[in-house]
matplotlib code that plots the C-alpha trace (Angstrom):
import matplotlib.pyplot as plt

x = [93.2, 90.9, 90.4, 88.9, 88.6, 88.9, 85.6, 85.6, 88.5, 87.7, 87.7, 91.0, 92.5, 90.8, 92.1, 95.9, 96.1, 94.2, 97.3, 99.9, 98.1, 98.2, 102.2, 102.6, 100.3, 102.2, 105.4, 104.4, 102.0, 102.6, 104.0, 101.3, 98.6, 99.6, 99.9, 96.6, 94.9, 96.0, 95.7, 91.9, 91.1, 90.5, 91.4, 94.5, 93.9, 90.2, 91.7, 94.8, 92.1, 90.4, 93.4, 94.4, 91.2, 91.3, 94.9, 93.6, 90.5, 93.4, 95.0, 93.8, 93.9, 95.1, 95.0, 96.4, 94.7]
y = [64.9, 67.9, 70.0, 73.3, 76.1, 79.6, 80.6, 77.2, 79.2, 81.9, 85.5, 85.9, 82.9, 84.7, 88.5, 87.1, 85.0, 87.8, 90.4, 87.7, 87.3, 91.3, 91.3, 88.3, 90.0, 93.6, 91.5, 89.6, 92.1, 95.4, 97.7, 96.2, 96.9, 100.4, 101.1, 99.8, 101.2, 105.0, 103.7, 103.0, 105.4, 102.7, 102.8, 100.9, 99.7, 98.0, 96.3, 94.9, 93.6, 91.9, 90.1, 88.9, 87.3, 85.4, 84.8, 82.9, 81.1, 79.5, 77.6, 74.3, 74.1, 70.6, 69.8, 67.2, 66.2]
z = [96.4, 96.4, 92.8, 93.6, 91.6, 92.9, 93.5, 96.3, 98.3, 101.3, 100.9, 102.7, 100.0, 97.6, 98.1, 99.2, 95.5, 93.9, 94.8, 94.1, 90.2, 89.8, 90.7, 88.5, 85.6, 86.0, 85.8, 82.1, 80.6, 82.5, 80.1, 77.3, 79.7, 79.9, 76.7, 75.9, 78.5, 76.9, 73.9, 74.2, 77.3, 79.6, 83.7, 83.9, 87.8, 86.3, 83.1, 85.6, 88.1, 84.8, 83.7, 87.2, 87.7, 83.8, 85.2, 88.9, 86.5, 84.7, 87.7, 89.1, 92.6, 94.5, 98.1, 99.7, 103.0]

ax = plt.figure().add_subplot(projection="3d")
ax.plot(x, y, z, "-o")
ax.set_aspect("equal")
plt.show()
């Protein structure tokens, strides 16, 4: 078995997990992440984009080959 961690993946890994992690992110924390972003006059889009990438940093990646 392989461990990598996402910064080992491709661009094209990277980018296709990336969007899966905002879906998943806007689905758990979506609504918060709104309101907070008002709350404190921050861009909504960049804070998303922040917590989807703490979100990939959390996953261990296995290959089998």
């Amino acid at each position: 078995m392989i461990y990598l961690n996402y910064n080992n993946l491709d661009s094209e890994t990277q980018e296709r997990l990336l969007a899966k992690s905002k879906e998943e992110v806007t689905y758990r924390l979506g609504e918060d992440l709104k309101r907070f972003a008002e709350k404190h006059h921050l861009d909504f889009e960049a804070l998303l984009h922040e917590e989807a990438v703490k979100n990939l940093y959390s996953y261990t990646y296995v290959f089998n080959i």
